[in-house]
N, C-alpha and C positions, 0 to 999 in steps of 0.2 A: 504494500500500500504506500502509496506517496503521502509524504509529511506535508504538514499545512505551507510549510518552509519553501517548499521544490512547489508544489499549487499557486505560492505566490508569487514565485519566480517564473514562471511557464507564462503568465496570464498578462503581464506586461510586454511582455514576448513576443506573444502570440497576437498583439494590438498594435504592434509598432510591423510585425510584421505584413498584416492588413492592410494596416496605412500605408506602408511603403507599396504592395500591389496595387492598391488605390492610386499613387501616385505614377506608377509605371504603367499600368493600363491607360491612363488618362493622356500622360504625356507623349505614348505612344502611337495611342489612335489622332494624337495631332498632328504629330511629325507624319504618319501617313497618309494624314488629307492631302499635304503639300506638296507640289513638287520641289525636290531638293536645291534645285539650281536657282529655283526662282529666291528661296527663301532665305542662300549663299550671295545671291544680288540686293535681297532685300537689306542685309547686314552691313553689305562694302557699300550701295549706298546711303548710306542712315548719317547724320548728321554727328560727329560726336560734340559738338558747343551744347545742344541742346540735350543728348544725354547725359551731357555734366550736370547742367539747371535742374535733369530733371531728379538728379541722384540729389545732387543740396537741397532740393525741396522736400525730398525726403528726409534729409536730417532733421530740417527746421520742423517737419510734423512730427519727430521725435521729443523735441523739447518742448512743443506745447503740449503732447501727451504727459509730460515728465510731469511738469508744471499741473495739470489737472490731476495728477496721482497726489504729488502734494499738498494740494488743497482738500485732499479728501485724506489724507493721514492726518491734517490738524485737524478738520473737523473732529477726528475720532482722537484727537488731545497727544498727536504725535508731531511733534515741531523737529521737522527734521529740514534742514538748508537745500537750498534748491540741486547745488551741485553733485554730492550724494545721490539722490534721486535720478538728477540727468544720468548719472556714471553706470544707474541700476539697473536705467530703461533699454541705454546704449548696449549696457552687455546681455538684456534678454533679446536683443536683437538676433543675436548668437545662435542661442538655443533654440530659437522662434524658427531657425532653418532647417533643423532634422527632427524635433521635437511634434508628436503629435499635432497635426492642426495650425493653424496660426497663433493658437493661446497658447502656445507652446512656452514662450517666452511668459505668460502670466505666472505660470508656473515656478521659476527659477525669480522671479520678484515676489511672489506669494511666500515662497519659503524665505527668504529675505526680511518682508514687512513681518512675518510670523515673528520674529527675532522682537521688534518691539510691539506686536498686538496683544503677543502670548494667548492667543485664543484663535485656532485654526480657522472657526465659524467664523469668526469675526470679518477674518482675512478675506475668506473666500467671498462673501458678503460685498467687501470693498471691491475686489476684483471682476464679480458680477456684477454692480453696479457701473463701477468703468466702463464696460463692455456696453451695457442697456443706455449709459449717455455717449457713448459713443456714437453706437447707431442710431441716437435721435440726432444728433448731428448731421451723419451723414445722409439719413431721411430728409431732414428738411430743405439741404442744397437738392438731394433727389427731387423734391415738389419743386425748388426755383426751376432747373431745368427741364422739367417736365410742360411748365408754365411759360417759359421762356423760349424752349426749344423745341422741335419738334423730332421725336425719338421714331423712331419702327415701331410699328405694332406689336411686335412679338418686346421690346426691351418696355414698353409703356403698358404691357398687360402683364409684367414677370415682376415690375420696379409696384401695382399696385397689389399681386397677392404679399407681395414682402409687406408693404406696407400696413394691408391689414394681419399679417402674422407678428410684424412686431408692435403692434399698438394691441393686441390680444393677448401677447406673452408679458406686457407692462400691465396691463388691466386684471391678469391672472396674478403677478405677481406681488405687486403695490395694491390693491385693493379686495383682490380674493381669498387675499390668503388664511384670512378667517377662515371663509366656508369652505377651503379644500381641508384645513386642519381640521375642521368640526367632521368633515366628511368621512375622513382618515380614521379619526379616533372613533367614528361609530365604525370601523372595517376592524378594530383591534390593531389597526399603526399606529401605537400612541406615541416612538420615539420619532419617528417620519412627523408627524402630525406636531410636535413642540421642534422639532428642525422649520418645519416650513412658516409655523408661525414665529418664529426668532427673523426668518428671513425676509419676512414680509415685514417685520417692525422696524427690523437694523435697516433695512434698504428706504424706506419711508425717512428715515431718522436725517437721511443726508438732504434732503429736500425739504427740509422744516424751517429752515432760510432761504429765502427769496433770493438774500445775494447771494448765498452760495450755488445756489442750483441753475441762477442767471450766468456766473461767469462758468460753473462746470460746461455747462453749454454752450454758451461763446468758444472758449477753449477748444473745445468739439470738434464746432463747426470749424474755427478756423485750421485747426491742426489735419482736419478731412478737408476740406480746400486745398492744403498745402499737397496734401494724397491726390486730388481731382489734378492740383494743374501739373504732376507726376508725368501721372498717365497722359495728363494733354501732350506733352511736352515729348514724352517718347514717342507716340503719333507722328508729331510734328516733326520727329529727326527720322520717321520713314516718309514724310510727307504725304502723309493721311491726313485728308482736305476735309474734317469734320469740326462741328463747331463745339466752343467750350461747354454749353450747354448740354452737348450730347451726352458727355464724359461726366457730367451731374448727376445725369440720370441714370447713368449707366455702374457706377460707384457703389452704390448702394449694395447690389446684383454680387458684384464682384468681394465687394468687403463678406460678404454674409457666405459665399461659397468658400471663401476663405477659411472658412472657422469649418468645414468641413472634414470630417475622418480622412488625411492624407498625411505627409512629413511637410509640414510648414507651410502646408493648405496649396502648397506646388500640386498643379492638375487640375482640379477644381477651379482655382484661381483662372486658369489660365483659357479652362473650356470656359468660363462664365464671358472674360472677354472676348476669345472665339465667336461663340456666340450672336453679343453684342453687335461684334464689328461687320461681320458680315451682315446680320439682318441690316446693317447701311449699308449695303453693297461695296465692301471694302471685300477686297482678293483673300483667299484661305492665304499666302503664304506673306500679306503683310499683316495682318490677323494674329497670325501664330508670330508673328517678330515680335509685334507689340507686347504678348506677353513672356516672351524671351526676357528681352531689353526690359522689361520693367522687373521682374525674378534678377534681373544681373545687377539691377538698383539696390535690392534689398541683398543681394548677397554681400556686395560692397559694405553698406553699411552694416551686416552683420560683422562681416570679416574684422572689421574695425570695432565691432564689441567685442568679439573672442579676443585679437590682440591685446585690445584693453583691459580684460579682465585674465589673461595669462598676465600680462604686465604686474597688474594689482596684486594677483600672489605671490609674484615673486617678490615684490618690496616687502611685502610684508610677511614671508618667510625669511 
């Protein structure tokens, strides 16, 4: 019989290994849409001034991420300096690249903030919160563009089930979590049933100020802005003739596939742009660039948290 020891060892395993087929089946049936040569022309000619801008725009949406992580540690009576935080974000960026999903990196900051919450729930609470003002962020550029632009039918009919999926899963979690816990405890899940209502109170608790909950959001949006004009911008170095607006609405789509069962939401990510770009009549093999080059953004800035944080241990070993 196998010990609980080797059961728990097998079972992470066996989910990374998943994920990682997930990520290979996905990236594979992409590179097969395209022809090779085309998509070898699409690379040599891609601008690189413009895939510079569009990798620092990514940093800069690192720091306002960093920044809204910190406004929600003090709220919860944790004063920790901004630069710490930035160094924490930088280096989940790292782990964010082989690590289940793209919360991958929550993870390696969750264990981290654990260090001053002292209370796992807590933690995890702040970190699903994050997440749920994040994507009200990136919703609400998705309604400017939406309103502004004119998307394909297939990205304007995907951008509104998302939207009613996540104004359901905020409505379920900030205001129902009464009646799911009431619901629970009459099934005999009474420790499920005090988890979900601890999660529905802690999560309420961050929005019980106005200014706090205004600039979480501000924050947000503009840190997902700094993500939209990304993606505008590696477009723009394949010379993909679509408008800012389109890439608003298309954001949304993208981020949420993201968080996907894959290693670092690579795949997923990248079919959701596929997607996208095509329903606007863009070619499969500048399609499949765009989410190359925008993958080769975030490995950059990963690359640069792994150094960072090999760096960090050795000073301080």
């Amino acid at each position: 019989q196998m010990t609980n020891s080797s059961v728990q060892t097998k079972r992470p395993t066996r989910y990374v290994l998943l994920y990682s087929a997930v990520t290979a089946v996905l990236v594979g049936l992409l590179l097969r849409s395209v022809d090779s040569e085309k998509l070898v022309a699409a690379f040599q000619n891609s601008h690189i001034g413009l895939f510079s801008l569009a990798t620092l725009c990514g940093i800069g949406q690192s720091c306002f991420m960093a920044r809204r992580w910190q406004l929600m540690m003090r709220k919860d009576g944790i004063v920790t300096p901004y630069w710490p935080v930035l160094v924490s974000y930088t280096e989940s960026m790292f782990f964010s690249l082989f690590l289940p999903s793209a919360v991958g990196g929550d993870l390696y900051r969750g264990a981290k903030a654990n260090r001053d919450y002292k209370s796992a729930a807590r933690t995890a609470t702040g970190l699903l919160v994050e997440r749920l003002v994040g994507i009200w962020g990136v919703c609400l550029l998705g309604v400017i563009g939406l309103v502004m632009g004119n998307p394909s039918p297939e990205v304007r009919s995907a951008f509104f089930i998302l939207l009613f999926g996540v104004v359901g899963a905020c409505v379920a979690i900030f205001w129902g979590g009464k009646g799911i816990s009431r619901l629970l405890d009459r099934l005999g899940l009474d420790g499920l049933a005090v988890k979900i209502s601890m999660l529905a109170s802690q999560s309420r608790g961050y929005f019980s100020s106005l200014r706090l909950f205004t600039r979480l959001v501000l924050y947000s949006m503009i840190a997902q802005l700094l993500g939209v004009t990304s993606i505008y911008l590696v477009g723009c170095s394949l010379d993909i003739e679509l408008s800012y607006f389109f890439y608003l609405t298309t954001m949304p789509l993208v981020w949420v596939l993201s968080l996907m069962p894959a290693l670092g939401g690579l795949g997923p990510r990248e079919a959701g742009l596929f997607f996208a770009l095509t329903s606007a009549d863009v070619g499969p093999a500048p399609a499949v660039a765009v989410g190359v080059l925008l993958y080769a953004t975030m490995l950059l800035r990963g690359l640069f948290g792994g150094l960072l944080f090999a760096a960090r241990k050795i000073i301080l070993t």
